[in-house]
C-alpha positions as CSV (number, residue, x, y, z in Angstrom):
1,X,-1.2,14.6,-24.1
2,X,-2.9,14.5,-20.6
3,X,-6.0,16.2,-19.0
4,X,-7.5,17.0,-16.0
5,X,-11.8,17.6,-15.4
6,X,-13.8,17.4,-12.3
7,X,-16.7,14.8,-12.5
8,X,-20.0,14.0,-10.6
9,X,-20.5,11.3,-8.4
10,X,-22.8,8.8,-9.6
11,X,-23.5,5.9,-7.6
12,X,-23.9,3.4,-9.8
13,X,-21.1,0.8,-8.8
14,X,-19.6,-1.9,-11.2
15,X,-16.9,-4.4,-10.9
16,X,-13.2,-5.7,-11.1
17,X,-11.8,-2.9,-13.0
18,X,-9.7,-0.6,-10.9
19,X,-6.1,-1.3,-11.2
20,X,-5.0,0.3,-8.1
21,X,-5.1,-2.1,-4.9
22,X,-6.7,-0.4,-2.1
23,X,-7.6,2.6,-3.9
24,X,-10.0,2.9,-0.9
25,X,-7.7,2.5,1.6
26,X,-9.9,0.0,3.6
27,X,-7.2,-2.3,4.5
28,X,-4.1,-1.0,6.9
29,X,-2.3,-4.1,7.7
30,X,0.5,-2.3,9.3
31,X,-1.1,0.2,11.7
32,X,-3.4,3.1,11.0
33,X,-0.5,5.7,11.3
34,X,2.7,6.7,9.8
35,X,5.5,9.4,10.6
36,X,6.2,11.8,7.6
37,X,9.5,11.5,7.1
38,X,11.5,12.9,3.5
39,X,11.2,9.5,1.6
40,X,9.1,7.0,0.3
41,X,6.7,5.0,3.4
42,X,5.0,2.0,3.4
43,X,4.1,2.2,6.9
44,X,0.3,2.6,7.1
45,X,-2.2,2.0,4.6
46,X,-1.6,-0.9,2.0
47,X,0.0,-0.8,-1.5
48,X,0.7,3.2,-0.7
49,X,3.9,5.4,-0.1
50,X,3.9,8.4,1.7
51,X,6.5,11.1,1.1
52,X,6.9,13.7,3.5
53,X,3.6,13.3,5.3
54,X,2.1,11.1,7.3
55,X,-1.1,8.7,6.0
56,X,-3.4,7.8,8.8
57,X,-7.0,6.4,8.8
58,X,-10.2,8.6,8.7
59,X,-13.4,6.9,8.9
60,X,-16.5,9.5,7.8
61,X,-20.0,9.3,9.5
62,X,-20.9,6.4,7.1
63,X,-18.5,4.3,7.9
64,X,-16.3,4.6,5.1
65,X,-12.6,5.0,5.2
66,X,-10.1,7.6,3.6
67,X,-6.8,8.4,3.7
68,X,-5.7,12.1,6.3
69,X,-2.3,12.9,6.0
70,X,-0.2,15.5,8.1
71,X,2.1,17.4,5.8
72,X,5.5,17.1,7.6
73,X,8.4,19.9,8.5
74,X,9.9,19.8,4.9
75,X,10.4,22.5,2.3
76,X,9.3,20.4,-0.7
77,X,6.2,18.3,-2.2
78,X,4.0,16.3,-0.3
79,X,2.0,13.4,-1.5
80,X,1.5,9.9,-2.2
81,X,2.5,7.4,-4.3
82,X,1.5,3.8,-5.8
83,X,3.9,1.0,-7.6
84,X,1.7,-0.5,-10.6
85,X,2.6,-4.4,-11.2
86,X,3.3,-5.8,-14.6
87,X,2.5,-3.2,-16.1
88,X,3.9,-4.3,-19.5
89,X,-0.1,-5.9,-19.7
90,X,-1.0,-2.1,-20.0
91,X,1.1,-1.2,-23.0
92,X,0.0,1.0,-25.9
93,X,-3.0,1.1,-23.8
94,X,-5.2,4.5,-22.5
95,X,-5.7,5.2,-18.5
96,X,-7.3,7.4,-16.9
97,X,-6.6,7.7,-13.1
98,X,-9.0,9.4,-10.8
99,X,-9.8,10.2,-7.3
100,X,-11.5,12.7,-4.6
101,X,-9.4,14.8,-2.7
102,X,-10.1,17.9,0.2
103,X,-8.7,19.8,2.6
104,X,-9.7,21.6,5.7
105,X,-6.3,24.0,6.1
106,X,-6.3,25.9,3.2
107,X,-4.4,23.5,0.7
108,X,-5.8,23.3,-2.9
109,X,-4.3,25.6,-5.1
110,X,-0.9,24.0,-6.1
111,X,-1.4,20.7,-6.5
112,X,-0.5,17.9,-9.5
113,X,-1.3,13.9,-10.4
114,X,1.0,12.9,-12.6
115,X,2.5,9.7,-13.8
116,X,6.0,8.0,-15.0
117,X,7.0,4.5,-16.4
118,X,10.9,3.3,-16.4
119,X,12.3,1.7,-19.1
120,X,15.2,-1.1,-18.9
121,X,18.1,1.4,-17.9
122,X,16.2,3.1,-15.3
123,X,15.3,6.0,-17.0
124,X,12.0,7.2,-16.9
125,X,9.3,9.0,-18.9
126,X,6.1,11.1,-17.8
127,X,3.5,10.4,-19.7
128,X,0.9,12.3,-17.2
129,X,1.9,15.8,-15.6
130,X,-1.6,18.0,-14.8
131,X,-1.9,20.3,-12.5
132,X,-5.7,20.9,-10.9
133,X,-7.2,22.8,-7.8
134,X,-9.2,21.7,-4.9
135,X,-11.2,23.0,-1.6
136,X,-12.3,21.7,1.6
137,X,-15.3,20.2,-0.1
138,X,-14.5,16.8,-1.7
139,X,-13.3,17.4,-5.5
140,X,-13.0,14.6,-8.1
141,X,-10.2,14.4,-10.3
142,X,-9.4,12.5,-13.5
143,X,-6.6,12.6,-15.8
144,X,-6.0,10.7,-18.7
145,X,-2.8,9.2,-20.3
146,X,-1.5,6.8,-23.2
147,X,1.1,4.1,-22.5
148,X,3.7,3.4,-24.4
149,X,3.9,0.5,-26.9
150,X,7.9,-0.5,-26.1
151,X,8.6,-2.7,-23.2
152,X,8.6,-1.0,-20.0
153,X,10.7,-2.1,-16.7
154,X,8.5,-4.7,-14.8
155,X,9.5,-4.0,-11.2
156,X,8.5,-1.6,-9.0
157,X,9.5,1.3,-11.1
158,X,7.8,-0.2,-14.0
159,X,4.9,2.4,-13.6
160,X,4.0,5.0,-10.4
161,X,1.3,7.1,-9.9
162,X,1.8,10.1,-7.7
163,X,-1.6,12.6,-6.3
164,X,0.9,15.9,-5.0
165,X,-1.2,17.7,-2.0
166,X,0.9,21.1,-3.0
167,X,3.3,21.0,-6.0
168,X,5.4,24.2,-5.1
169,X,8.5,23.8,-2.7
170,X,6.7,25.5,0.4
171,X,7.1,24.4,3.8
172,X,3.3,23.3,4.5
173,X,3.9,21.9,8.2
174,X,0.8,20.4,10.0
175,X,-1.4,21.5,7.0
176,X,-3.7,18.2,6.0
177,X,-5.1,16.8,2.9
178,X,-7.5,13.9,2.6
179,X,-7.8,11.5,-0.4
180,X,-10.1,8.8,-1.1
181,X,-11.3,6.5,-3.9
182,X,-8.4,6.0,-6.2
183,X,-8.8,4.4,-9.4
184,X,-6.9,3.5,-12.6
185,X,-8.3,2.0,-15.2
186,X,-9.1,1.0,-19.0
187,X,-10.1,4.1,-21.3
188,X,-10.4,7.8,-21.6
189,X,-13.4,8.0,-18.9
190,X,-13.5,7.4,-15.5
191,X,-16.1,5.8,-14.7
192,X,-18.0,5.3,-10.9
193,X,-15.4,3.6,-8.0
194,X,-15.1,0.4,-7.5
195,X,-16.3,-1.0,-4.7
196,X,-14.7,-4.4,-3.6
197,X,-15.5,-6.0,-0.1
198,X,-13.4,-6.1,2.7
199,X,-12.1,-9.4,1.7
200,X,-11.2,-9.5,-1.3
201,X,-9.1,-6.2,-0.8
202,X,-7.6,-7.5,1.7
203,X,-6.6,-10.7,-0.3
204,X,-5.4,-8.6,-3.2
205,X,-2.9,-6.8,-0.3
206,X,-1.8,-9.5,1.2
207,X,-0.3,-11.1,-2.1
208,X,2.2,-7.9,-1.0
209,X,2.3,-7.8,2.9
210,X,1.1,-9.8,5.4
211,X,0.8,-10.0,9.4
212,X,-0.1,-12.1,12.2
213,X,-0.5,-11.5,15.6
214,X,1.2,-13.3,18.5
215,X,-0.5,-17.7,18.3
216,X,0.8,-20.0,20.3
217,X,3.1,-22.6,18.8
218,X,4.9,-24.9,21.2
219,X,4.8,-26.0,24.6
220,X,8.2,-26.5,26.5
221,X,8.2,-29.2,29.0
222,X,12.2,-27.7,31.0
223,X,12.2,-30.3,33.9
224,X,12.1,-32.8,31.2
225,X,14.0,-31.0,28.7
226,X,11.1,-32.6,26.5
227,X,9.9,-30.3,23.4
228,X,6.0,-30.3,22.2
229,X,4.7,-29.3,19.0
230,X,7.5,-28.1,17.2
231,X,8.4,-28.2,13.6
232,X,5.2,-26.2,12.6
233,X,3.7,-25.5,8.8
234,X,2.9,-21.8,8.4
235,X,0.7,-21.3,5.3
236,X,0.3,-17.9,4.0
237,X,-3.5,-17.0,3.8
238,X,-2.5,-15.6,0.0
239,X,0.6,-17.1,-2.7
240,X,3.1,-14.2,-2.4
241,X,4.3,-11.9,-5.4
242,X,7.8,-13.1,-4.7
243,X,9.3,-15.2,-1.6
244,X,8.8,-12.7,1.2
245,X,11.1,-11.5,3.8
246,X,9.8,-12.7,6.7
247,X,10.5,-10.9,10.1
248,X,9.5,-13.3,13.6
249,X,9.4,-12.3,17.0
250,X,8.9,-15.3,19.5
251,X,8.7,-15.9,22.9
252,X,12.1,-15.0,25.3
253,X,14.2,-17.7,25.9
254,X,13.2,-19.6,22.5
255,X,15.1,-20.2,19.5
256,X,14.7,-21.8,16.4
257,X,16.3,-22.8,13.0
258,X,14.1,-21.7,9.6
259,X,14.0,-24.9,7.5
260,X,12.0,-23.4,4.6
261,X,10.6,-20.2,3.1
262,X,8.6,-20.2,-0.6
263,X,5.7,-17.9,-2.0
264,X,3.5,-20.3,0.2
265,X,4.7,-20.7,3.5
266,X,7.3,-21.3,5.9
267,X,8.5,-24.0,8.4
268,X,10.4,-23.1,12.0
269,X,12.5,-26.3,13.9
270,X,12.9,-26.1,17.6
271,X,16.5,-25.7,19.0
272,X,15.6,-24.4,22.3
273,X,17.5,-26.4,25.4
274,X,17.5,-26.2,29.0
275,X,14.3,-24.4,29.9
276,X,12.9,-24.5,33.0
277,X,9.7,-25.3,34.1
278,X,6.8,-25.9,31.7
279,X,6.3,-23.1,29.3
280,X,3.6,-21.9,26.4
281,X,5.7,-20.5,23.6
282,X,4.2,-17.5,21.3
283,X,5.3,-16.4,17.6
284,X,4.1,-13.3,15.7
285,X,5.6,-12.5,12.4
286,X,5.0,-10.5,9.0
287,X,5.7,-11.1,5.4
288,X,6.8,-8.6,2.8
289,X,7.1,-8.8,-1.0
290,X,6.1,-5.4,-1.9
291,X,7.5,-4.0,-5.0
């Protein structure tokens, strides 16, 4: 059995207990917009899938930042989505999953939060289904839900949680909702959101994802054909869920041979020949082990 309630804000903030990573959406490693397209889209924000609308950054007249997304040109649902890991930790257990939610184009009457965990053979179950309403004024929701006690898949369909702008099959089309403060945690109650800096959210993302601009990494000496600082150690600022893939993009006219890859880092070797004149050399790359 699940239920839905509005609650006050409080104010009163405690610690370490929301399950969802960047339920604030503070951290936006990948850019601060995404396209809606009909699918599930980690483009933008951390941690969160968007599925047919875009998520871009807000930031309100404190300073805080929320999540505005663009309903897309598609006859169907809208809304987001979030991959829960391990959750075999959370069996036989209660959750209660809230959050705020607005909108300024008329959206509010048809929307949903609900919830599903897969079992070994794919199939899944929905333990949370609740419909609720909501306005242009911000409007906090919470809905409660039991695990099961039998193993559930561990992977990224081990357990979703989906927040449905509109639930009906309606072309909404540049209609926009905004969502903010998502939490999941321990017990029948939600309880105040939970505040964690900037970097330790960020740490908590980047065991998923993470990026880094274009550094300089080796100096080519052509009239020589002598080679400088080559061979580099990248260490990832955070041990990875899972050995990344790992996308570079280096300099033109450079290549290179990957002599390692782990949870930790990676190691490049210089095979680059025959370049002329002396040359700084740049590398950006990004590492993904999402679920």
């Amino acid at each position: 059995m699940s239920k839905a309630r509005n609650i006050s804000d409080k104010g009163h903030i405690v610690g370490r207990k929301n399950l969802i990573i960047n339920g604030g959406f503070d951290v936006w490693q990948r850019g601060t917009t995404g396209s809606a397209v009909s699918n599930f889209m980690m483009v933008s924000a951390d941690r969160w899938d968007a599925v047919r609308t875009s998520l871009d950054q807000e930031i309100d007249s404190y300073g805080n930042s929320y999540a505005h997304c663009v309903c897309g040109n598609f006859a169907d649902t809208n809304y987001l989505s979030y991959n829960v890991e391990h959750p075999r930790k959370l069996l036989g257990k209660v959750l209660t999953v809230s959050f705020k939610i607005k909108s300024d184009d008329g959206l509010g009457s048809n929307a949903k939060v609900w919830a599903r965990y897969y079992n070994s053979s794919n199939t899944y179950t929905v333990p949370l289904d609740t419909a609720f309403t909501y306005s242009s004024s911000w409007t906090t929701v919470a809905a409660t839900f039991t695990m099961p006690t039998t193993p559930v898949k561990s992977d990224n369909y081990g357990l979703q949680i989906f927040i449905a702008a509109n639930n009906a099959s309606t072309n909404d089309n540049t209609k926009s909702f905004d969502v903010k403060e998502v939490q999941l945690e321990l017990g029948s109650v939600a309880t105040d959101f939970e505040h964690r800096s900037y970097g330790e959210e960020l740490a908590l993302c980047q065991r998923y994802y993470e990026t880094a601009g274009s550094s300089h990494w080796a100096t080519l000496d052509g009239s020589a054909n002598v080679q400088y600082s080559f061979n580099p150690i990248y260490n990832f600022a955070v041990t990875k869920r899972v050995a990344p893939t790992l996308s570079l993009t280096v300099t033109a006219g450079v290549t290179y041979q990957r002599i390692g890859l782990s949870v930790n880092g990676f190691d490049l070797r210089n095979t680059s020949t025959n370049q002329s004149g002396y040359a700084d050399k740049y590398l950006s790359w990004t590492a993904d082990s999402e679920l």
